[in-house]
C-alpha positions as CSV (number, residue, x, y, z in Angstrom):
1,X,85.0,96.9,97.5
2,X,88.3,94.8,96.6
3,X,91.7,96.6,97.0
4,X,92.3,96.4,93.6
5,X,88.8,98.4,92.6
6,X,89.7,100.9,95.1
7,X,92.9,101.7,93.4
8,X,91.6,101.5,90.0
9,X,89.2,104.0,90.9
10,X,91.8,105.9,92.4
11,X,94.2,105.8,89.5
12,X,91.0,106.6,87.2
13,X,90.5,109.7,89.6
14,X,93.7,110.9,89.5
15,X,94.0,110.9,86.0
16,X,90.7,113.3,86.0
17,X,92.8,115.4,88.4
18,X,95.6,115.4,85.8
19,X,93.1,117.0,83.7
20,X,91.7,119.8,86.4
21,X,88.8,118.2,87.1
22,X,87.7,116.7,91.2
23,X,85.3,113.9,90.4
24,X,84.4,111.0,92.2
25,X,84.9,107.9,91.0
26,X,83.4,104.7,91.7
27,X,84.4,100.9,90.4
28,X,82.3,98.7,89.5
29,X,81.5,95.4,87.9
30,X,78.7,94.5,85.7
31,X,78.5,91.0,84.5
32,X,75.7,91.9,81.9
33,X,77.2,95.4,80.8
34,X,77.9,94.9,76.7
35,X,80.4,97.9,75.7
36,X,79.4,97.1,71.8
37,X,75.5,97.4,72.2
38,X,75.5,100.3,75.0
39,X,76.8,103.4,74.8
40,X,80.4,104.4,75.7
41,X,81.4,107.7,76.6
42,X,85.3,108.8,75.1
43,X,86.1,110.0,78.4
44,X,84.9,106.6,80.1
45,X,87.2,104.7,77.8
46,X,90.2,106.8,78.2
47,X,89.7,106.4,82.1
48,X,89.5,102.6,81.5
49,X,92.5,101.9,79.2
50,X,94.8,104.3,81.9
51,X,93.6,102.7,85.0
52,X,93.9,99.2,83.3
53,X,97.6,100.4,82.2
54,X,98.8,102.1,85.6
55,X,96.8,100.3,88.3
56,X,99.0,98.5,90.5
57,X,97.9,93.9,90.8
58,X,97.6,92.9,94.0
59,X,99.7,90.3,92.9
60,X,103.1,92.1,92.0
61,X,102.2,95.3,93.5
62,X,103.4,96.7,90.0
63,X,100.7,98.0,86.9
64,X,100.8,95.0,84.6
65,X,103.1,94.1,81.8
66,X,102.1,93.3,78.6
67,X,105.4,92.7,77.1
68,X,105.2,88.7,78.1
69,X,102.0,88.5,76.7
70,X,99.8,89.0,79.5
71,X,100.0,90.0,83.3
72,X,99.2,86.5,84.7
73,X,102.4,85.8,82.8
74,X,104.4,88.2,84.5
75,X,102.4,87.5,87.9
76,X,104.0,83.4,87.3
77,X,107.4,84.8,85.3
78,X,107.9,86.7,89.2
79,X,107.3,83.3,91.5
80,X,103.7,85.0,92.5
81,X,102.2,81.8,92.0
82,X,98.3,81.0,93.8
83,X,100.3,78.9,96.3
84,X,103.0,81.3,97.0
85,X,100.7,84.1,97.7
86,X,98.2,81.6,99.8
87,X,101.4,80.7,102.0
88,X,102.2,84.7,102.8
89,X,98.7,85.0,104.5
């Protein structure tokens, strides 16, 4: 599992914390999952729009900002280019 799946899962779980309840919670990534034709449960969403919101990018190290129009923008707007981070490995 990436390090960014492991954190959104744990920012999903500590949001379920937040709300008294210790569930595991597991990230994962399913190219043919289509949220308009299967079912979505309320609390599933909720978990997804606050761990897409708070979840730090491995990029920046910060939860992405919107306010430039999208967090790639932010990523380039803060030097984090592909290059830049290929050159700190």
């Amino acid at each position: 599992m990436t390090a960014y799946a492991q954190a959104y899962a744990a920012t999903a779980r500590q949001a379920l914390t937040e709300r008294g309840l210790e569930l595991d919670v597991e990230a994962i990534r399913t190219p043919d999952f289509e949220p308009r034709t299967q079912p979505w449960d309320a609390l599933v969403d909720e978990l997804h729009s606050i761990a897409r919101e708070e979840t730090p990018l491995p990029a920046t190290g910060q939860a992405p900002d919107w306010s430039t129009g999208s967090p790639a923008d932010a990523v380039r707007a803060a030097g984090r280019t592909y290059t830049a981070r290929a050159e700190e490995e």
